[in-house]
C-alpha positions in Angstrom: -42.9 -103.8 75.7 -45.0 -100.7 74.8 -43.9 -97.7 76.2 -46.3 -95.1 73.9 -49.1 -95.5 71.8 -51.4 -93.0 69.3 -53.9 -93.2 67.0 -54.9 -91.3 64.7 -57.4 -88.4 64.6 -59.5 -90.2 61.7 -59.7 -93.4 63.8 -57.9 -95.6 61.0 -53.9 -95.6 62.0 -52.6 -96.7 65.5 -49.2 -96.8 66.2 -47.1 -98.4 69.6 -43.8 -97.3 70.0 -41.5 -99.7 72.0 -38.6 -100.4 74.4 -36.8 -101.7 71.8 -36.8 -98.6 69.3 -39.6 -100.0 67.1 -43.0 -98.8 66.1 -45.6 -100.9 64.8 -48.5 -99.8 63.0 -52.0 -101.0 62.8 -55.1 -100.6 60.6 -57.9 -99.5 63.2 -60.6 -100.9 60.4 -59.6 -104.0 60.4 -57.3 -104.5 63.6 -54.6 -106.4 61.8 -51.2 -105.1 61.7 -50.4 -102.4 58.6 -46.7 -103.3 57.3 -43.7 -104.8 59.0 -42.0 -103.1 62.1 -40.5 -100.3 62.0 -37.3 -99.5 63.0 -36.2 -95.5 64.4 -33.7 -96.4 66.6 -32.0 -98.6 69.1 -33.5 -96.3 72.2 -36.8 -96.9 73.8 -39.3 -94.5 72.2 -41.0 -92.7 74.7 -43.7 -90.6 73.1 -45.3 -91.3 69.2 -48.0 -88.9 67.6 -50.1 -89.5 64.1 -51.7 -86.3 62.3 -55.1 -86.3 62.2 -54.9 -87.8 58.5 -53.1 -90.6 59.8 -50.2 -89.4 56.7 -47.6 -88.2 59.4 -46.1 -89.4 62.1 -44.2 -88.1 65.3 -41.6 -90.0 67.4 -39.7 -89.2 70.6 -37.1 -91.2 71.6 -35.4 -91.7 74.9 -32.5 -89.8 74.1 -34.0 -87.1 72.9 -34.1 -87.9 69.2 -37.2 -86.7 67.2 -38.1 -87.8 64.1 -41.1 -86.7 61.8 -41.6 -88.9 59.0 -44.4 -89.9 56.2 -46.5 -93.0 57.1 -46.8 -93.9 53.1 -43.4 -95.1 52.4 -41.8 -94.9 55.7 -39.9 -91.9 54.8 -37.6 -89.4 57.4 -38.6 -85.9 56.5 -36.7 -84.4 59.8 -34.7 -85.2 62.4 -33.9 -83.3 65.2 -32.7 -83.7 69.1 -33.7 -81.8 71.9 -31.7 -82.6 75.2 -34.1 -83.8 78.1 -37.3 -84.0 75.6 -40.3 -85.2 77.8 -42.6 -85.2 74.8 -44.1 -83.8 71.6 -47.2 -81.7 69.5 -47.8 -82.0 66.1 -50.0 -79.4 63.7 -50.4 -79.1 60.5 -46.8 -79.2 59.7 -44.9 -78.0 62.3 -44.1 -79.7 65.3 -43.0 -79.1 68.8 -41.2 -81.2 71.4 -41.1 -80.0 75.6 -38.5 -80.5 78.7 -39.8 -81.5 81.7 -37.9 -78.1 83.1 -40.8 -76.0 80.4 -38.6 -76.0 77.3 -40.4 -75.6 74.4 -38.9 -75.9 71.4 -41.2 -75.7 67.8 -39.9 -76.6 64.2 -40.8 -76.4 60.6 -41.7 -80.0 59.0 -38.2 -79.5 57.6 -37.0 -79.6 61.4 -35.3 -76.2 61.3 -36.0 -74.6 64.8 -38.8 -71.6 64.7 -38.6 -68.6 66.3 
């Protein structure tokens, strides 16, 4: 089932993130589906972001796992965990991802933690 959903800012991307760790992807000009499932993880994904080019995508899943990765390619650029994550913001290329507590944690697109 779909848990999270985001598409994005130029209107052509959507994305559903699942219970069962996938994401699928879909081309908002045409409404079919854009490539095969994608696999993140074994965990539900609870939150999913596309940049507003629709090049870069954010996922959250329900362990806290966050992975930023290129849409072209399907490639990992970071990885990082953040105990108790509720959900995520993506800019340019940083990102951030929030406790429900108020945590807020931002990183570089290389996932090293800012300060």
């Amino acid at each position: 089932s779909v848990r999270c959903a985001a598409v994005a800012g130029d209107a052509r991307l959507a994305a559903a993130g699942g219970s069962d760790g996938v994401l699928r992807l879909w081309d908002m000009t045409t409404g079919e589906r854009a490539g095969a499932d994608w696999r993140l993880g074994d965990k539900s994904l609870a939150d999913v972001l596309l940049s507003a080019d629709g090049k870069t995508l954010l996922a959250l899943d329900a362990d806290g796992t966050v992975t930023l990765a290129a849409v072209d390619g399907r490639k990992t650029r970071a990885t990082v965990t953040l105990a108790g994550a509720a959900g995520l913001a993506l800019a340019g290329d940083r990102f951030a991802a929030y406790t429900a507590d108020g945590l807020v944690v931002a990183y570089s697109a290389a996932g090293k933690e800012l300060r």
